[in-house]
N, C-alpha and C positions, 0 to 999 in steps of 0.2 A: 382449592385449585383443581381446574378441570384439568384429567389427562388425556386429551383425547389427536394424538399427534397427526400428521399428514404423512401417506404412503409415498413411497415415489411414483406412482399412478394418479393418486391425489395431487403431487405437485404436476405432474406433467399437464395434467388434464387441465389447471386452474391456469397454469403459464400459456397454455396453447389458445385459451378464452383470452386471455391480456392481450397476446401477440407477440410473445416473444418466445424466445427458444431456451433460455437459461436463468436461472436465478442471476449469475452477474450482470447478464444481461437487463434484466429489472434495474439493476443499482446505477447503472452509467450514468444515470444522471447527475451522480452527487461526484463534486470534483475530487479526484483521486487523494491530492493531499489531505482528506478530510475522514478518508477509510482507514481501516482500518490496516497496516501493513501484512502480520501474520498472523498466524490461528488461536483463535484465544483459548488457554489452559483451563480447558474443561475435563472433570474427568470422565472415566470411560462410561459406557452406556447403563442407565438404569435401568430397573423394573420401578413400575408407578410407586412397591412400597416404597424400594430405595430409594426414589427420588425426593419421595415423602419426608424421610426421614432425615435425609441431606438438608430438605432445607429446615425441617425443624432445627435440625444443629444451628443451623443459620439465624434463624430466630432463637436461639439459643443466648449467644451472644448479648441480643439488645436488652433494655433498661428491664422486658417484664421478666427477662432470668429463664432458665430450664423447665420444659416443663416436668413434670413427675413422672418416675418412672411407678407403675401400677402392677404388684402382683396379687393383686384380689379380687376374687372371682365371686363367689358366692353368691350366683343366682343373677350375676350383673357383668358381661364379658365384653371384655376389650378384643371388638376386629375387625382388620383393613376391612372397606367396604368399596369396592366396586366404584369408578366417578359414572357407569351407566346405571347405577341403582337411583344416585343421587342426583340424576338429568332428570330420568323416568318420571320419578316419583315427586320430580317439584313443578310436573306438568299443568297446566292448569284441568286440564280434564280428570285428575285424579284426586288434586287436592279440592276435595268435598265430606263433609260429615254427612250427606243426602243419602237416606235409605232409600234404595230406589226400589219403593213400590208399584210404581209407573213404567211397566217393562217396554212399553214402545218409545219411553225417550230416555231409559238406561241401560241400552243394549252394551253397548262398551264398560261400562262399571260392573252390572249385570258377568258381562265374561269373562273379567278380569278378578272377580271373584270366583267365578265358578273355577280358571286356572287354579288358584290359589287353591281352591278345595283338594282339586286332584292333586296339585304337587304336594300337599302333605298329605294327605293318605295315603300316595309311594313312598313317600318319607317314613311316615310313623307304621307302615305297612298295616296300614287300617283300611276298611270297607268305604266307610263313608267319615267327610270330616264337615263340619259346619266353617262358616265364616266369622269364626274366631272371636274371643271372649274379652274381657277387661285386659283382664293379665294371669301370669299364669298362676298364681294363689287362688283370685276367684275359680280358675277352672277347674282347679284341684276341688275345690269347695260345691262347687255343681257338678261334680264327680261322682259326689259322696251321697250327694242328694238325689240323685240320678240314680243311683244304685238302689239307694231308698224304694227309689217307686217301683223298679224292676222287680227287684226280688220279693218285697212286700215285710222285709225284715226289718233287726232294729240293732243289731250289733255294727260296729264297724271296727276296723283294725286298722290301723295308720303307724308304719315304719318313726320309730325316733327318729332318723337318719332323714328323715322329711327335712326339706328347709323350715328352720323355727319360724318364720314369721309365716310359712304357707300353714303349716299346723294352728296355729293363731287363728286366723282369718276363717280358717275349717270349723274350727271349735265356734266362734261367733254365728258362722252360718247355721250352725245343726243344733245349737243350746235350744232352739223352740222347737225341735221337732221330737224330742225326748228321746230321740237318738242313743243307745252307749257307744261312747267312743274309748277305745282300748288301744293305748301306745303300744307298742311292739321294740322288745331292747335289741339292744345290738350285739354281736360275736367280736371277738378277739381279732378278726380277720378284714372289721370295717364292711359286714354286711348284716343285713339283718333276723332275727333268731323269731324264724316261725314258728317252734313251738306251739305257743302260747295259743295260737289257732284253731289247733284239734281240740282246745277246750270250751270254744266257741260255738254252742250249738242252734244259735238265731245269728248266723255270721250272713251279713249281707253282703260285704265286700273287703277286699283289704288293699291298701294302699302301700305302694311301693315308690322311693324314686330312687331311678339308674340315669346316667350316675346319680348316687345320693349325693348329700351335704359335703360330706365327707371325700367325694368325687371316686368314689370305690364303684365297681360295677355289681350290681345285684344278682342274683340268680334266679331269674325270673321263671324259667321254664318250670324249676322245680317247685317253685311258688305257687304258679300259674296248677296244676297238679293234683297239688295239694286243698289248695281256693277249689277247685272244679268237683274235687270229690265229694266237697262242703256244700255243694250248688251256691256257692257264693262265687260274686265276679273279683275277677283281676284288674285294678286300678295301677296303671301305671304312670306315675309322673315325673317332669324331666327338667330342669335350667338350661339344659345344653343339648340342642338338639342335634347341633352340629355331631354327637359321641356317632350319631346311626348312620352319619357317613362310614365306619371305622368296626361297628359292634351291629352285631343283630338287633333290627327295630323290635321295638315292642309286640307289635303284630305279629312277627315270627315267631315269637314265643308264650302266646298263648293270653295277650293283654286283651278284655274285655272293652276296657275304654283308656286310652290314650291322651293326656293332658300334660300341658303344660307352658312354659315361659317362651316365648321365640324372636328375644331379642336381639339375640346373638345373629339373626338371619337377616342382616344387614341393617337395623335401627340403631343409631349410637345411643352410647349408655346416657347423656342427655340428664346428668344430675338424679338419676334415677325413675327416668321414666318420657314420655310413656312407655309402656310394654304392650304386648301382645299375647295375648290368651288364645292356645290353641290346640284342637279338641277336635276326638276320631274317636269311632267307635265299631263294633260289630253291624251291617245293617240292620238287622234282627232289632235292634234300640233304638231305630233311627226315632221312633216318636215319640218316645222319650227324653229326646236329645235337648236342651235348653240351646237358646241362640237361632239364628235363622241358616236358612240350606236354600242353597241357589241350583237349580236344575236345567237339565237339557232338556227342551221340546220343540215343535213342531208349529207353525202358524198355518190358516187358513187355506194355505200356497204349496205348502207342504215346505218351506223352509224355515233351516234350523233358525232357533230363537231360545234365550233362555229366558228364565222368570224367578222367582222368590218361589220356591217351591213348598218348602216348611217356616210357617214363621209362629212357632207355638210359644216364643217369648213374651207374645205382645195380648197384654192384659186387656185390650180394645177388642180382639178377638175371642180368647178365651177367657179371659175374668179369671177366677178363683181357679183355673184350671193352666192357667199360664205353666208352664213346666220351669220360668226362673222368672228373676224379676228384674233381668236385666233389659233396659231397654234401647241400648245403644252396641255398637262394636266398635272395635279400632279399624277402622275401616283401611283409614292410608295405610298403616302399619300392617296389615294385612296384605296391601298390595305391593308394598315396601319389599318384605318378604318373598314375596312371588315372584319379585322383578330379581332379587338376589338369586335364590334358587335356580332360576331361570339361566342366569349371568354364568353360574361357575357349573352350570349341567351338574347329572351325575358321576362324572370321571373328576370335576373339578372339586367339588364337594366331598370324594373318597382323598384326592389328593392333600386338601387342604386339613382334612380328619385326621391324616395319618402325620401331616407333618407338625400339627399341635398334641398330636401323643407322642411322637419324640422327642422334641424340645422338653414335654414335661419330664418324659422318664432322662434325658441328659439332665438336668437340672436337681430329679431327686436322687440319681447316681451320683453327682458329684457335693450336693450334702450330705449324701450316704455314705461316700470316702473322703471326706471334710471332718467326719465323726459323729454326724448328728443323729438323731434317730427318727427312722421312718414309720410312725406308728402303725401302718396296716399294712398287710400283704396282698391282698384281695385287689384282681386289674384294676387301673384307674383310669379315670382320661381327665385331661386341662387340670385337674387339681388333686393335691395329693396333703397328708397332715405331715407335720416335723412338730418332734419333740424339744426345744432349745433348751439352755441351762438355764435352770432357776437365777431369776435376775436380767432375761433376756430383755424384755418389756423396756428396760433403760436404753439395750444398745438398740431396738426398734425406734422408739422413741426421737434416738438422736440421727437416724437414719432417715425416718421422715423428716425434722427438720434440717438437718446440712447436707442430706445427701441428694435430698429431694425423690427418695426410695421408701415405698414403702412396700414392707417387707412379709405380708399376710398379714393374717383376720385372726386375732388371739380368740380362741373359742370358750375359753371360762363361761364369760359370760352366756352362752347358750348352753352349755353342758358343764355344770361345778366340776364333774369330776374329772375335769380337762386341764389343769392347770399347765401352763408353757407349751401350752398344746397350740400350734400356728398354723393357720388352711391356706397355703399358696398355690395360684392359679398362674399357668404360661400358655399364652397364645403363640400363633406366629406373629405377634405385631415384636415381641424379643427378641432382640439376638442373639448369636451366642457371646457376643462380647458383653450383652446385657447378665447373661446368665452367669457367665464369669465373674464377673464385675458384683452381682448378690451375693455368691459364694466369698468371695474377697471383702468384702465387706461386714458379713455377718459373721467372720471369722475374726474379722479386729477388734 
């Protein structure tokens, strides 16, 4: 549903093209017994969410039932999206898979990448960013390989607190490069224990994600520090990039290369995909960089034009020297993104940051005095762990099916020695009657 209402300028302006002076005036046509008498009980004025949500209750109702309420994040986040992301983006001029390497007939696609560049390298307060990866596991994974080439090393160090399936996908891409890769454990406090670092003396890079898994915020500066004494780079990776509306980006704190997921930045989650892979760095690496770089230059005339500046992906030009082997990007997704950013500015984007790390912290305050336990203390943002009673798994279980709530992401399975251990995620798409309503529930 489009929300895109008329101003009273807008109605004036459209009644005074008709010729008339009034909206009743429009209606005289239709014979009065046929009108409507008085004001029909509508209630008071929405926001697009609310209205959203009104009528989902509304559809609530009919044969297909409720939909589910979702508090699981991990890597895949539920939120409102803009109806101009979703105008923009279903334009015909954007919806294209076309590289455009023909810069005099891809001016417009051409800029609307090159925006995208910059708007995430204020974002992730990076030098330069490319025009964006698979998703954001590969990024993590041409991260590491990226690093590779820089440093000329063979160690690498990768946070446990990584998303398990980006760590996966990492380990696939660097098993041929004879690479060590060395997990790094975690602290008591839900962040991760560098240590293990200083014993690393071919450390090529070390891989961080803030928030992690876990949704704990890292301590990257002092990471960052530490890596730099080593002459190894700081790899920083992220699911939520919405947290750097709210917390210092990566770039401020001393991140060499910046990667990660950017679904959240207005692509719905879509059964899991597609995603968007998106990647900053120092420019100092820019030719190092895997994926292609769209630039600002100059024509003939002396006006501005941009062009495919770096495209060191593509094995037709470099062969064996290709710096990745991808040879596509999420092109929409990328401009998907752009058009979002764009949408809620910077003041909308700290607004919308701050108001998804309240709801979280209301939500873990009140199963914090419900009596649950909060397993980490270390900041968090959208997600947070609870420990539940042994035997919870029955009342989640039945919560998914009659409550149509499901209730977080039990973590055993990624980490054994997590048992009743639960990772719940709140957006602002909740309310507090939704959050109330988890707590009451999980408590029966």
């Amino acid at each position: 549903m489009r929300y895109l209402p008329h101003t009273p300028e807008d109605l004036e302006s459209m009644l005074k093209v008709i010729g008339v002076k009034s909206l009743e005036d429009l209606f005289n046509v239709i014979p009065r017994d046929s009108l409507r008498a008085g004001n029909m009980n509508l209630p008071d004025a929405m926001c697009e969410w609310e209205l959203h949500d009104f009528m989902s209750g509304l559809a609530d109702k009919t044969a297909a039932g409720p939909a589910y309420k979702l508090f699981i994040g991990a890597g895949s986040y539920e939120h409102h999206i803009p109806a101009t992301v979703a105008y923009l983006s279903g334009r015909s001029e954007f919806v294209t898979s076309y590289t455009p390497y023909q810069p005099e007939m891809s001016q417009g696609t051409l800029q609307a990448i090159y925006e995208y560049q910059t708007l995430v390298s204020r974002l992730l307060g990076m030098e330069v960013a490319n025009a964006s990866m698979y998703d954001g596991a590969t990024a993590l994974a041409e991260a590491l390989l990226m690093a590779l080439r820089v440093t000329h090393k063979k160690q690498l160090a990768v946070s446990s607190l990584i998303h398990p399936l980006y760590r996966r996908v990492a380990r696939t891409y660097l098993e041929p490069t004879g690479a060590e890769l060395i997990e790094l454990p975690r602290l008591a406090d839900g962040t991760t224990d560098f240590t293990p670092i200083k014993e690393m003396p071919d450390l090529a890079a070390v891989a961080l994600q803030s928030p992690n898994f876990f949704g704990c915020m890292e301590k990257l500066s002092s990471a960052a520090e530490l890596i730099h004494r080593q002459n190894g780079l700081l790899i920083t990776c992220f699911t939520e990039p919405l947290a750097f509306g709210l917390f210092k980006n990566p770039g401020s704190q001393g991140a060499d290369i910046a990667c990660g997921e950017g679904q959240s930045l207005g692509i719905p989650r879509s059964f899991g995909g597609p995603g968007l892979g998106m990647f900053a760095s120092s420019m100092k690496y820019v030719r190092s960089m895997p994926g292609r770089l769209v630039g600002l230059t100059k024509d003939q005339e002396g006006k501005r034009g941009f062009v495919l500046t770096l495209a060191t992906r593509e094995q037709h030009i470099r062969r064996e020297k290709a710096t990745s082997n991808i040879c596509t990007n999420n092109s929409l997704c990328a401009l998907t993104s752009a058009m979002y950013m764009a949408s809620l500015g910077g003041s909308g984007l700290r607004d919308l940051a701050h108001l998804n790390y309240d709801k979280t912290q209301y939500l873990k305050t009140a199963l914090k005095n419900a009596g649950f336990k909060i397993t980490f203390t270390a900041p968090s943002f959208n997600e947070f762990v609870v420990q539940f009673p042994t035997g919870f798994k029955t009342v989640h279980d039945r919560l998914l099916e009659k409550n149509k709530t499901a209730a977080g992401l039990a973590l055993e399975s990624f980490y054994p020695d997590m048992p009743d251990h639960y990772l719940l995620c709140v957006t602002e798409t909740k309310s507090k009657e939704d959050l109330d309503a988890l707590v009451g529930e999980v408590q029966a």
